[in-house]
N, CA, C and O atoms as a DFTB+ gen file, in Angstrom:
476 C
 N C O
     1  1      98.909      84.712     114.377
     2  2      99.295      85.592     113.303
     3  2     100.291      86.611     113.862
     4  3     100.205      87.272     114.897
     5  1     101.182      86.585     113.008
     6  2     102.181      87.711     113.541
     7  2     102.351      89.039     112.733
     8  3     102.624      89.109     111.535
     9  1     102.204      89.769     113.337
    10  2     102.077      91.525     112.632
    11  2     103.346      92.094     113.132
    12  3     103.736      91.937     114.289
    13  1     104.035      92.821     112.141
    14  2     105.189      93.209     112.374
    15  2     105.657      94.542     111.549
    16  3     105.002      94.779     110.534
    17  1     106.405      95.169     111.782
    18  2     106.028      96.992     111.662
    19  2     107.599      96.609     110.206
    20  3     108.193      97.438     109.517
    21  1     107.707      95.692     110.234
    22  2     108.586      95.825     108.689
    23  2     108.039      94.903     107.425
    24  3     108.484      94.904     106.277
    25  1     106.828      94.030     108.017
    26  2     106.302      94.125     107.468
    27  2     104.827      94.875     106.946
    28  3     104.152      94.548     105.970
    29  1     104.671      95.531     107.525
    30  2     103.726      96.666     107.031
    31  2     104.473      97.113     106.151
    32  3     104.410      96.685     104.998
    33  1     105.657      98.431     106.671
    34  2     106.567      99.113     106.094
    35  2     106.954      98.601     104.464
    36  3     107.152      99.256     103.440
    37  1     106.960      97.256     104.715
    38  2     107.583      96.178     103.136
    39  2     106.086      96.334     102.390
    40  3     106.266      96.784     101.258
    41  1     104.876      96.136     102.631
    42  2     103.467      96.441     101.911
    43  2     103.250      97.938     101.377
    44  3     102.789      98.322     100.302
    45  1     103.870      98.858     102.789
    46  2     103.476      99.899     101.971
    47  2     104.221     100.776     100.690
    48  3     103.861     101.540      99.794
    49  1     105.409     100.204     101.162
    50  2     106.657     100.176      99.587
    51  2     106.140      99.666      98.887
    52  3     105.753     100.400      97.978
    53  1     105.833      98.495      98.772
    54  2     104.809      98.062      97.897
    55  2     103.897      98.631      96.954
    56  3     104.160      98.631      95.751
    57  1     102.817      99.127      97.428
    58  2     101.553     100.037      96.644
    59  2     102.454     100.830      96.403
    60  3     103.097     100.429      95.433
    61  1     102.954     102.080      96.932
    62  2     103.513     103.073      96.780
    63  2     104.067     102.858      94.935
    64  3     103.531     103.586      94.100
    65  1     104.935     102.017      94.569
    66  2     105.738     101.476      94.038
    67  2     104.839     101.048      92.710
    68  3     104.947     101.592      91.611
    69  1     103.870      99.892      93.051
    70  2     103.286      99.304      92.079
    71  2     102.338     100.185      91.845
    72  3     101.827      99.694      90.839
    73  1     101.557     101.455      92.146
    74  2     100.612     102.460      92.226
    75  2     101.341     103.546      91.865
    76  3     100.651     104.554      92.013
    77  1     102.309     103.764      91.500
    78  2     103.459     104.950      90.804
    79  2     103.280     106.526      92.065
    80  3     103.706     107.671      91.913
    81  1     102.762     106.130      92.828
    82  2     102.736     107.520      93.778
    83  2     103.978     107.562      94.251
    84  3     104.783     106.642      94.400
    85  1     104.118     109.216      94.580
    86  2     104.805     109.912      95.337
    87  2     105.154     109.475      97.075
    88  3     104.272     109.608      97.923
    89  1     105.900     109.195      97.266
    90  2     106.673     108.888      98.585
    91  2     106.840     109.967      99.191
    92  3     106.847     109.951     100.422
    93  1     106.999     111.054      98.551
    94  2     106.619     112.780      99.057
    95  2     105.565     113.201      99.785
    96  3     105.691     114.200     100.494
    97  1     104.499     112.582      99.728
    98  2     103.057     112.513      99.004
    99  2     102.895     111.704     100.824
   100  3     102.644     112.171     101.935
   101  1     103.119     110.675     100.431
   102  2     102.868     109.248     101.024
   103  2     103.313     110.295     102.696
   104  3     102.536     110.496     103.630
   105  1     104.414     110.663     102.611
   106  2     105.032     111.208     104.300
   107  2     104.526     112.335     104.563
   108  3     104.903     112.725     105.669
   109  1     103.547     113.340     103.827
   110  2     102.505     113.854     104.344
   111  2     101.853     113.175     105.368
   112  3     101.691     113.733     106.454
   113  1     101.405     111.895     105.136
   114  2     100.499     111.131     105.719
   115  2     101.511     110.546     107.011
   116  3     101.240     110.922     108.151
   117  1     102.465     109.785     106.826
   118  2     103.265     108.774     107.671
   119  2     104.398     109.164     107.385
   120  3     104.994     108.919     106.336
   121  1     104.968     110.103     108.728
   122  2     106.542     110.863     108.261
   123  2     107.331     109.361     107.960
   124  3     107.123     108.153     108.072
   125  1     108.045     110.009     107.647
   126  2     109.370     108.952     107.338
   127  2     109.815     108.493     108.278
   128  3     109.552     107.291     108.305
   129  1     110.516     108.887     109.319
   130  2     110.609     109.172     110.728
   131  2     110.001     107.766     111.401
   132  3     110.639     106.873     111.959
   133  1     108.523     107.861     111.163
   134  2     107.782     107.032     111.802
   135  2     107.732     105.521     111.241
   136  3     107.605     104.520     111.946
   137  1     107.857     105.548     109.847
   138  2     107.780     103.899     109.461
   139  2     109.413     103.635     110.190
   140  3     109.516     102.803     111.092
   141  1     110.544     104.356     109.744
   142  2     111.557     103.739     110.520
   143  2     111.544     103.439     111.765
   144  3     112.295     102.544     112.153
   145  1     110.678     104.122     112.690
   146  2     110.530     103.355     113.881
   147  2     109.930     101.898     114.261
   148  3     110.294     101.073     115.099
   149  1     108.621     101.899     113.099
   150  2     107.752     100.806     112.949
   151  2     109.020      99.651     112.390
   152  3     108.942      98.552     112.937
   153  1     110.135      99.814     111.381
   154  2     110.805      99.033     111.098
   155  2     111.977      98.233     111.884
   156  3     112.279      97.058     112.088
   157  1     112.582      99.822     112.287
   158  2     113.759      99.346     112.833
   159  2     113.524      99.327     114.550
   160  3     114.278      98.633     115.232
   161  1     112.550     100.046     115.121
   162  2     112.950     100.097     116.720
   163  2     111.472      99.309     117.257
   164  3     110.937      99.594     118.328
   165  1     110.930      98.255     116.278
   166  2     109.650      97.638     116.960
   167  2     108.386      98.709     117.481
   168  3     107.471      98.283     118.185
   169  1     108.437      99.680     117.185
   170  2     107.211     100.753     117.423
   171  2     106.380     100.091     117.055
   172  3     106.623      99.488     116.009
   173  1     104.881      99.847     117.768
   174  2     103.453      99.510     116.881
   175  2     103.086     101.160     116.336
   176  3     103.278     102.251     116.873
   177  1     102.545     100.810     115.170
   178  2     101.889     101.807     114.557
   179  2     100.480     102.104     115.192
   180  3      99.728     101.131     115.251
   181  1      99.991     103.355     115.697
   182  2      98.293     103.790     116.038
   183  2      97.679     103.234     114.960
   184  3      98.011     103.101     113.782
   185  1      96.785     102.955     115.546
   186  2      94.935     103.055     114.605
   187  2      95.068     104.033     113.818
   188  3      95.627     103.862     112.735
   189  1      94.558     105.327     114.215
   190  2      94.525     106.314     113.575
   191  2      95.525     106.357     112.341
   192  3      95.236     106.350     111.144
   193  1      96.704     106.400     112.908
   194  2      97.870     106.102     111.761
   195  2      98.144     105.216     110.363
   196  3      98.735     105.496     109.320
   197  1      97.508     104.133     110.782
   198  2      97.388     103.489     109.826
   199  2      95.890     103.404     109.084
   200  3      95.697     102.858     107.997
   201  1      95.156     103.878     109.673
   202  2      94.305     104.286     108.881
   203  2      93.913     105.313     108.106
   204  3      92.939     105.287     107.354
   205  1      94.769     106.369     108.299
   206  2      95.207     106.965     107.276
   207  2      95.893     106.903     105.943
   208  3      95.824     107.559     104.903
   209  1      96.635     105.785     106.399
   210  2      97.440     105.237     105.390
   211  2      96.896     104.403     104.630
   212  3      97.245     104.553     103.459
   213  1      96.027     103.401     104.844
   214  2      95.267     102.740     104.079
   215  2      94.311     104.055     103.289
   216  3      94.506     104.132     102.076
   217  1      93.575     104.804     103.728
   218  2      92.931     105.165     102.919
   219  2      94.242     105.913     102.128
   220  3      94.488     105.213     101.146
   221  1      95.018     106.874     102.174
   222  2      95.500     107.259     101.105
   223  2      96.124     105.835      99.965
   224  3      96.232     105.784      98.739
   225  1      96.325     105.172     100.679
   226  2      96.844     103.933      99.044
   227  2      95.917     103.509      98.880
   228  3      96.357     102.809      97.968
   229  1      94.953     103.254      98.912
   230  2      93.537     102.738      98.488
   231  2      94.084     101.007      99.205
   232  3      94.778     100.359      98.422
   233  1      93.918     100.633      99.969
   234  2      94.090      99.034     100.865
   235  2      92.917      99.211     102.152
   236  3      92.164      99.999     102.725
   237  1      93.264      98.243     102.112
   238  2      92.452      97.970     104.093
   239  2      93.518      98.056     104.762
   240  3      94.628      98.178     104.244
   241  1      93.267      97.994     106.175
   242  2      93.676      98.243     106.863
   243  2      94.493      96.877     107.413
   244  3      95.622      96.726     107.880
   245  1      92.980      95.621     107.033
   246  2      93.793      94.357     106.989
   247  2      95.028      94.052     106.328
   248  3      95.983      93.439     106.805
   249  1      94.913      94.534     105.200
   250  2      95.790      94.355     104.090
   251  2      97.430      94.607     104.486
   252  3      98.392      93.858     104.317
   253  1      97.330      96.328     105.238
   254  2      98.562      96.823     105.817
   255  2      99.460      95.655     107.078
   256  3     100.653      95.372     107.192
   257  1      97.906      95.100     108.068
   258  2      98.678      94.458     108.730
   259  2      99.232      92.845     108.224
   260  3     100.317      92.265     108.200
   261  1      98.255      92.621     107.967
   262  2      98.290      91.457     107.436
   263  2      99.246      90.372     106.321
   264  3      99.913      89.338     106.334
   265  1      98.747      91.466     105.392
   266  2      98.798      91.151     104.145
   267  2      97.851      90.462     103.195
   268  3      97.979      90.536     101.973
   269  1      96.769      89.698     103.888
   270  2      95.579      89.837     103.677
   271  2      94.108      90.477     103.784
   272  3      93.599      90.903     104.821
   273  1      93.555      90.461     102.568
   274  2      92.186      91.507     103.051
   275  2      91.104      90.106     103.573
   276  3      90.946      88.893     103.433
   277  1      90.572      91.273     104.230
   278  2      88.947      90.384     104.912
   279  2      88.403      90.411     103.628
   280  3      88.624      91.060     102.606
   281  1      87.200      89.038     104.144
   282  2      86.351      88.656     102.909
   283  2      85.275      90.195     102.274
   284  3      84.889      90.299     101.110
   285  1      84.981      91.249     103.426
   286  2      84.637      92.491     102.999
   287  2      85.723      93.859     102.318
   288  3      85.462      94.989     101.905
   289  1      86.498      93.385     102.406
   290  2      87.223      94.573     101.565
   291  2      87.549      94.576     100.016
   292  3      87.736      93.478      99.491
   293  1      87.611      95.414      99.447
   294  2      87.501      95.364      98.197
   295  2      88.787      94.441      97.011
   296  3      89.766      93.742      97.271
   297  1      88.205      94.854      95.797
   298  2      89.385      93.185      95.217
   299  2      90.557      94.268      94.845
   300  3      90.464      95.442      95.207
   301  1      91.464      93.862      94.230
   302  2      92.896      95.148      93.895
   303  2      92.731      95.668      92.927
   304  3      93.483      96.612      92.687
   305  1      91.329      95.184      91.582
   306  2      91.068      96.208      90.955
   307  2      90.449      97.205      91.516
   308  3      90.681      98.371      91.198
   309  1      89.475      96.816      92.535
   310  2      88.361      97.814      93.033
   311  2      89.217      98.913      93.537
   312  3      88.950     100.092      93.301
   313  1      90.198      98.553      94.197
   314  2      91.271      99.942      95.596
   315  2      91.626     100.433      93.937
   316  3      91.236     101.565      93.653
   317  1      92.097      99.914      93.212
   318  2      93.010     101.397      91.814
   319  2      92.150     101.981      91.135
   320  3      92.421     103.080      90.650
   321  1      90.990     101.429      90.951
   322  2      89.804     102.126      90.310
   323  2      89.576     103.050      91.365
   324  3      89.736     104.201      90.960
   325  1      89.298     102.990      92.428
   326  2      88.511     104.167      93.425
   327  2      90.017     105.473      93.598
   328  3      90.151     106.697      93.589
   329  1      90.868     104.270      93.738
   330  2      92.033     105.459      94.179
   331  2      92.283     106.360      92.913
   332  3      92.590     107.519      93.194
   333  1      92.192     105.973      91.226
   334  2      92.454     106.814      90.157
   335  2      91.073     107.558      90.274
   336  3      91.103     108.760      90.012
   337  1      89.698     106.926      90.684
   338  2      88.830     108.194      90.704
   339  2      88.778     109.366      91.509
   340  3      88.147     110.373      91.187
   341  1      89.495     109.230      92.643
   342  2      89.714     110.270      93.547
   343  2      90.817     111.123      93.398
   344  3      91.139     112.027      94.168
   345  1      91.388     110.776      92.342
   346  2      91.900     111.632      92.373
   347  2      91.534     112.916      90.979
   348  3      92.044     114.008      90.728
   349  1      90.858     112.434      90.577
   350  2      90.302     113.258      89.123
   351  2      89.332     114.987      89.954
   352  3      88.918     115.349      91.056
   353  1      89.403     115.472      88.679
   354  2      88.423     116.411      89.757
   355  2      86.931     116.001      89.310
   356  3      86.632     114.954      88.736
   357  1      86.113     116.966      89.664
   358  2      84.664     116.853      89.920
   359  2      84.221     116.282      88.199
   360  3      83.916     115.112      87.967
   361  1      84.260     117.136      87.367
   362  2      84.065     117.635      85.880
   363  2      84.329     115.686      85.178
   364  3      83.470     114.925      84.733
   365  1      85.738     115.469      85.345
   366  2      86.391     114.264      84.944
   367  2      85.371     113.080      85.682
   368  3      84.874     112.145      85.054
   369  1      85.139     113.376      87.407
   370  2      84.661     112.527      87.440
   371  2      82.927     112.276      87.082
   372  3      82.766     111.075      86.861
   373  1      82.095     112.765      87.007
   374  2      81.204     113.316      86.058
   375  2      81.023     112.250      84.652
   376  3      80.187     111.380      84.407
   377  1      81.942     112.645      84.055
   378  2      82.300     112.100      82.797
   379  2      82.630     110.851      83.209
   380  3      81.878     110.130      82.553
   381  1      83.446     110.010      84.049
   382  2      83.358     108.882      83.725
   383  2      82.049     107.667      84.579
   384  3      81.887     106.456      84.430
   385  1      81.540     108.378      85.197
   386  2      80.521     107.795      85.582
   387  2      79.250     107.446      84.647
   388  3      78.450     106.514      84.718
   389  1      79.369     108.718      83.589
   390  2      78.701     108.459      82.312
   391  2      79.015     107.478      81.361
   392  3      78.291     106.645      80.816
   393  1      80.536     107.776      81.220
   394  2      80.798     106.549      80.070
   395  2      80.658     104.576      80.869
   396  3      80.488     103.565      80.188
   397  1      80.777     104.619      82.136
   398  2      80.452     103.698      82.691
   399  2      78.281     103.212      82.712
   400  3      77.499     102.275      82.874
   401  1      78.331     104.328      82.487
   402  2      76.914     103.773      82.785
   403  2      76.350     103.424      81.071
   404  3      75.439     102.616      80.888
   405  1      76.911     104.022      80.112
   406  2      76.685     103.545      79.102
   407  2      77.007     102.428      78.547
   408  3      76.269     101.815      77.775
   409  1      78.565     101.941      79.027
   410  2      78.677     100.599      79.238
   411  2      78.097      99.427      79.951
   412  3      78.076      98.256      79.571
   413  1      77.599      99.982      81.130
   414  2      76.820      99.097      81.978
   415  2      75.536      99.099      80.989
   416  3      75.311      97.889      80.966
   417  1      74.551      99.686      80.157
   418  2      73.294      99.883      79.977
   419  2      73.720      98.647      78.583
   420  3      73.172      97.566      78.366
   421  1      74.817      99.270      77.858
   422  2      75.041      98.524      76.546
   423  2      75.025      96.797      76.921
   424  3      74.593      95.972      76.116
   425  1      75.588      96.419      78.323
   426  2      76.205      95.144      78.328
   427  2      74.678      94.526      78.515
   428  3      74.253      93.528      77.934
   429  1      73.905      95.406      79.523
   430  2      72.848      94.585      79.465
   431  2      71.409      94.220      78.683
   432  3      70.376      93.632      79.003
   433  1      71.926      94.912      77.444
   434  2      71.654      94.659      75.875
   435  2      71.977      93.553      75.426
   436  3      71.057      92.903      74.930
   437  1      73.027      93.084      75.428
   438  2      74.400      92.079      75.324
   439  2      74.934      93.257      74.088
   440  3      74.711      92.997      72.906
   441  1      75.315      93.947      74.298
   442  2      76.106      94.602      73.003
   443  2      77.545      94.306      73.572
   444  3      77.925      94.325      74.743
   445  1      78.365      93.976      72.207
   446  2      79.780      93.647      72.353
   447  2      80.831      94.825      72.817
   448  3      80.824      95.917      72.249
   449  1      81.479      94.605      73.587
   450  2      82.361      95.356      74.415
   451  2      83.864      94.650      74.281
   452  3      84.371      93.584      74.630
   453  1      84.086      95.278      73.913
   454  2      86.013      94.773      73.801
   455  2      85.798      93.513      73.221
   456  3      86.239      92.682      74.016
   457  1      85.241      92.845      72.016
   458  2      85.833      91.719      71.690
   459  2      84.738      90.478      72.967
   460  3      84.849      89.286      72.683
   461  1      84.031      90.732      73.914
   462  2      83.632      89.874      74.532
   463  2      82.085      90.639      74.532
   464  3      81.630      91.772      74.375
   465  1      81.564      89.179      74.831
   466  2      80.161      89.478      75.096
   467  2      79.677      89.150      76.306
   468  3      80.143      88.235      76.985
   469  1      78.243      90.232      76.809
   470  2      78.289      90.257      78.128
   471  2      76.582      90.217      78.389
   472  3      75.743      90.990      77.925
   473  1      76.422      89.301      79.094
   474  2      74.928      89.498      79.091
   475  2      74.322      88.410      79.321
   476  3      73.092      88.383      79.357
């Protein structure tokens, strides 16, 4: 397997992109500076480093190098669901843990949910 610091760099344009975040945002975490090294001058990226970076886009870590996740990491709904809940505050998130659990309680009723039935 070959891991290569432009392709990381090409993944994390990626989320960034398809996840509508800030690239502002993003070089808090991983100056700018530094993916161009990972791109253009063959730098390996730290551990630490990229694991920072995975957690702020919501990915694994596999994912960054790879491009595949391990059979334990989560599916690409699971990373946008966790990443839009973290970012809510306390109050919001509160609230949707409720309306989830009322959905979870309804389905296993079988009560109809969007047009499908669940149960």
């Amino acid at each position: 397997m070959v891991v290569s610091g432009t392709g990381i760099v090409s993944r994390i344009g990626e989320v960034i992109d398809r996840k509508g975040l800030k690239r502002a945002e993003f070089y808090n975490i991983v100056p700018s500076g530094t993916l161009s090294n990972w791109k253009t001058k063959g730098q390996e990226p730290g551990v630490f480093t990229l694991y920072k970076a995975a957690v702020f886009l919501g990915v694994s870590v596999d994912w960054l190098l790879t491009g595949k996740d391990s059979s334990s990491a989560l599916a690409q709904d699971e990373n946008e669901l966790l990443t839009k809940y973290r970012q809510l505050g306390q109050k919001d998130k509160d609230e949707t843990i409720g309306i989830m659990d009322i959905k979870i309680n309804n389905a296993k009723k079988g009560v109809i949910l969007s047009n499908t039935t669940v149960g």
